[in-house]
Residue, then its C-alpha position, 0 to 999 in steps of 0.5 A: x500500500x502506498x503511503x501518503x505523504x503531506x507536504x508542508x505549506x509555502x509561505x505565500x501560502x500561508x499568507x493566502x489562508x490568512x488573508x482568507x479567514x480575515x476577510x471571512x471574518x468581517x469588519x466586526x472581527x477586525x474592528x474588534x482585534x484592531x485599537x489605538x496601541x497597535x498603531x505607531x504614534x505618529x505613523x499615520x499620515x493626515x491623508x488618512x483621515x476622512x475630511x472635516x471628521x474630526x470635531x470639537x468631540x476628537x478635538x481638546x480646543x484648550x490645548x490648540x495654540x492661537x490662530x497667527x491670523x487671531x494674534x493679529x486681531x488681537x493686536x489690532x484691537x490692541x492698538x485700535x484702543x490704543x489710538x481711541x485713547x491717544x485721540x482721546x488724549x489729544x483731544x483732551x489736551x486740545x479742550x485744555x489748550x483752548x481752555x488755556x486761551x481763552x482763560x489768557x484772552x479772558x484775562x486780558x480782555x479783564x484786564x483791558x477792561x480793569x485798566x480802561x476803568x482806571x482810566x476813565x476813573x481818571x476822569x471827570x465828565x469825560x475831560x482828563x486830569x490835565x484839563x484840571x491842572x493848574x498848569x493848564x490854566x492861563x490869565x492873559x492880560x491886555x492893556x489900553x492906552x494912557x487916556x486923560x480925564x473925561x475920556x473913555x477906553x475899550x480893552x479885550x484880552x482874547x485866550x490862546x486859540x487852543x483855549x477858551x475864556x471861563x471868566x474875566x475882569x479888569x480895572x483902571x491903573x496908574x500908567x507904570x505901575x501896578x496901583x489901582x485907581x479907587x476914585x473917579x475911574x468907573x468899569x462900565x461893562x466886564x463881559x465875556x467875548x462874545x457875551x452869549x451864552x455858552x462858555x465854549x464860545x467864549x474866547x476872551x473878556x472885555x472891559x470898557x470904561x470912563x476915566x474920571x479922574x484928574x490924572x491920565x489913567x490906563x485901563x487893563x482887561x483880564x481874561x481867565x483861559x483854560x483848555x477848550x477839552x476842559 
């Protein structure tokens, strides 16, 4: 009898009978036998995986860095900020620099207005201090010829141009002296030139008069003159 004889199986086909039962066996089989430990860390490449698979479930968000484009945001709004608060100081230092001028203007308007007070305090009636000064005011004299007993005389002592007449007077003199005559010698007028009514008219006095007397005598007439801005 002729005895058998078993030869042992190749290598491929081995492989063959193995890929055989695990295809028999199904996905079920193979999802059971085939977890995370048997996979090499970081031997799968990201084109293995299904795209938009992963969810925020896979993913833990709290370990991703941030976004280069989210950094810029956050710049931006950084400096935005910045530039709200920079404007905001400007503008800040602008209000105070108004603030400033017109706190200087005002001053100076008050000021202007303090010293033209003090200046129209000066005043009286509108006329300055030097309409006042007794410097300022001038008694002008003007003297007749020598003229004999029974004959009369006219004299007018006429202020400046730039003056006005306030008052006046006048009186009969021995010749060359500054005696006055008390008997016999008579004023008959002493009146303003022109004598109308208003002083800024006036521009001098006049005297007019008889002498009486036995001697020849002069007549002097004396106009009192002050600024016509008094």
């Amino acid at each position: 009898m002729r005895q058998l004889t078993i030869s042992r199986p190749s290598p491929a086909m081995v492989l063959a009978i193995i890929a055989l039962v695990m295809s028999l066996a199904g996905t079920g089989y193979a999802a059971a036998q085939f977890s995370g430990k048997v996979i090499k860390k970081r031997s799968l490449p990201a084109d293995r995986i299904v795209t938009n698979a992963l969810t925020g479930k896979e993913i833990n968000e709290k370990r991703l860095g941030t976004v280069p484009l989210a950094r810029r945001a956050k710049s931006a709004d950084r400096a935005k900020s910045a530039d709200a608060a920079q404007s905001a100081q400007n503008a800040q230092n602008a209000q105070h620099a108004e603030n400033a001028n017109t706190a200087t203007s005002a001053g100076t308007a008050n000021t202007a207005a303090t010293a033209q007070s003090a200046d129209d305090a000066k005043k009286l009636v509108g006329r300055g201090p030097e309409a006042f000064m007794a410097g300022e005011v001038r008694v002008v004299v003007a003297q007749g010829a020598q003229v004999n007993s029974g004959s009369s005389s006219t004299v007018t002592a006429t202020c400046p141009a730039t003056h006005k007449a306030i008052g006046g007077g006048g009186g009969w003199f021995q010749p060359g002296t500054n005696t006055t005559t008390t008997v016999d010698a008579q004023v008959n007028a002493s009146v303003p030139v022109p004598a109308t009514a208003g002083v800024d008219s006036m521009t001098g006095w006049r005297v007019v008069g008889i002498n009486r007397s036995v001697s020849n005598r002069v007549l002097r007439a004396y106009a009192t003159c002050v600024p016509k801005t008094a």
